[in-house]
N, C-alpha and C positions, 0 to 999 in steps of 0.2 A: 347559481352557487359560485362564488369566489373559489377561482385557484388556488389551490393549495400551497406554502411556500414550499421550495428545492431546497432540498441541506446535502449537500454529498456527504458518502463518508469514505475515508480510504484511511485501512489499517494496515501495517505491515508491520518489520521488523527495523525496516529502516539504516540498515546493520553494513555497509555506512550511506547514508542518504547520499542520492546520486543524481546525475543530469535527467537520465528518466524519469523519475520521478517528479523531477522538476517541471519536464515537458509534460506530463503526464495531466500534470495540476492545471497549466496554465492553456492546455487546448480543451480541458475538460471544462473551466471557464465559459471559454469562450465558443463552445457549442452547446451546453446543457442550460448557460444562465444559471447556476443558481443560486439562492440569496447566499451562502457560504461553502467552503469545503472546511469538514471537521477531520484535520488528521490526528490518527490515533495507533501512537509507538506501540506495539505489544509488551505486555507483562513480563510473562510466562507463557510464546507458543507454544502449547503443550507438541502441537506435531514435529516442532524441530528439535525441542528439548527430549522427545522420545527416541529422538535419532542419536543424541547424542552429542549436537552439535553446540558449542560454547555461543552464547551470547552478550555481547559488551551491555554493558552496565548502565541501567537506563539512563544514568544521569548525563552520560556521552551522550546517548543516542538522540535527549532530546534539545542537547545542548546543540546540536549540528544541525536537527531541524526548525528551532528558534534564531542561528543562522541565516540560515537559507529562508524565511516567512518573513523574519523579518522585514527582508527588500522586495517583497515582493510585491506586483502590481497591481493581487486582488485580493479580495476579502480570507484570509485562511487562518484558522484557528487550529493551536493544540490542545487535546484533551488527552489528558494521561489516567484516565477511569482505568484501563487494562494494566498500568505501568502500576497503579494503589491495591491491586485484585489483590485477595491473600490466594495461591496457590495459581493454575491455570486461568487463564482468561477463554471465555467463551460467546462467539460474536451472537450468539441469542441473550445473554445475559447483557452484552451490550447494547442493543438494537431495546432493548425492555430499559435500559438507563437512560438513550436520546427519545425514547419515547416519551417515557416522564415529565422531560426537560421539555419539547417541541410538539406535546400532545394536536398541535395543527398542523405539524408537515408531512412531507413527503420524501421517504429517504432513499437515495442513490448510493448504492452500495458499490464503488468505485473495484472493478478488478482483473487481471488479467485472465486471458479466455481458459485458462487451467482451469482457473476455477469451476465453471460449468463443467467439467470432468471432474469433478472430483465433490461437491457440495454435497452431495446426497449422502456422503460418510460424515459430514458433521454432526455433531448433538442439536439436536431437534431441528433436524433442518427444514422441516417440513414449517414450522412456525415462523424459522426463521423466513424461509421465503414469503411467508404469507405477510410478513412484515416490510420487505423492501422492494422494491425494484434493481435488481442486477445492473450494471452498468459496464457492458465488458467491450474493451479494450483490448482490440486485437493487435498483437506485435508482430515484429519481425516478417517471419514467413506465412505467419499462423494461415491457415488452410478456412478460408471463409465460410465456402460451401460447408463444410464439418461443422464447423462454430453456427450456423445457421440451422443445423440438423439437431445440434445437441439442443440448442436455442429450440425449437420447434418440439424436443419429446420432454424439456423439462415445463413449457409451458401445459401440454397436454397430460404429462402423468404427475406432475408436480403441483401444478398449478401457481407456476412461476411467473414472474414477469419480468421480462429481459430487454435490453436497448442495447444494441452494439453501435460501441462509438463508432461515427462518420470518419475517426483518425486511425495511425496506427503509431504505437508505442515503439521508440529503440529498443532492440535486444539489449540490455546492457544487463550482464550478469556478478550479483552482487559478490559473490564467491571467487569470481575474475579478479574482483579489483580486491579483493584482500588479499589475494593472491598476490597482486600487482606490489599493492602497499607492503609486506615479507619482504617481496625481493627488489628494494627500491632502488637499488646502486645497477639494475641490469641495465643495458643500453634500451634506452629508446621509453623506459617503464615511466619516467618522470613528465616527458609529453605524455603519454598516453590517458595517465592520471589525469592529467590538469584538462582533458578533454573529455575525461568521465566525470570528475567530480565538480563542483560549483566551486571556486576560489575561497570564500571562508568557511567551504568543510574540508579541505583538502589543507588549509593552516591549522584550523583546530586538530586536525588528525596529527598536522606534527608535530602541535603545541604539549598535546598530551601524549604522545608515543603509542598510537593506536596501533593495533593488528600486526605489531612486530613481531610477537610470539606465538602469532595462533598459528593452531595446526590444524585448522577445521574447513579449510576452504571447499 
């Protein structure tokens, strides 16, 4: 039987798209192969919009990463299915839209090892796992041995299927740099940026006067 094709999928907030994610994309390339990566800006995170916390305007958000795809050296698409949702967005209601669409792949559900803590409080997650392959992407410090534990009890009482990238992701915290972006005149914050962000999302941000007023970092 023929392989099935690879589609990664990586969603987030994107809030403001950053070098990590950049790396994120292009090692995840260049270890998993697969036919594309589909990124997909969120809506309405219902988790962070519960918290209370403001979201830029998806038309920024997806402005900066058609930016950033643009030049990029592999195959990467955006889909804005979660940015059209009327109310919440929810990644089973997603995972049931690429299926539709790639009714013969295989989907790599691109994400940081948090997520394996925490996926079992999504809406239907049970389905949802039965539909993807995890794909996590251990950062920073992240504690292997754990990630390999949590990895082992959601395949067994889950019935998950997990692959932990061969790489690891920069911490780079998106709440830092908006923070960074507020207080732009402080010494040293202008290098800092241009070392977090990619060169035309760090222009677009000052083209449009991005995260000068947020209080939400």
């Amino acid at each position: 039987m023929a392989e099935r094709v690879k589609i990664g999928l990586y969603g987030g907030t994107f809030d403001p798209v950053h070098r990590g994610h950049v790396e994120l994309l292009q090692h995840t390339y260049e270890e998993l192969s697969p036919e594309k990566i589909i990124v997909i800006p969120a809506g309405h995170p219902y988790q962070k919009e519960r918290k209370g916390r403001e979201i830029t305007p998806g038309e920024h958000r997806l402005a900066m990463l058609r930016a950033v795809l643009s030049g990029a050296p592999y195959p990467g698409e955006i889909s804005t299915v979660e940015m059209e949702a009327n109310g919440p967005s929810y990644t089973a209601d997603t995972l049931d839209y690429f299926r539709e669409l790639y009714p013969e792949a295989e989907f790599y559900w691109l994400c940081g090892s948090d997520i394996l803590f925490s996926i079992t409080s999504w809406w239907r997650h049970r389905e949802v796992l039965a539909k993807m392959i995890l794909y996590v992407i251990p950062r920073g410090n992240d504690d292997l041995a754990q990630i390999r534990r949590q990895k082992a009890e959601l395949e067994e009482n889950e019935g998950a299927r997990v692959v932990i990238a061969g790489f690891r992701g920069p911490e780079i915290s998106s709440s830092g740099i908006r923070e960074l972006l507020r207080s732009g005149d402080a010494e040293g914050s202008e290098a800092e940026l241009r070392a977090l962000l990619p060169r035309p999302v760090l222009e677009y941000i000052r083209q449009n006067g991005l995260y000068r007023d947020r209080q939400d970092a």
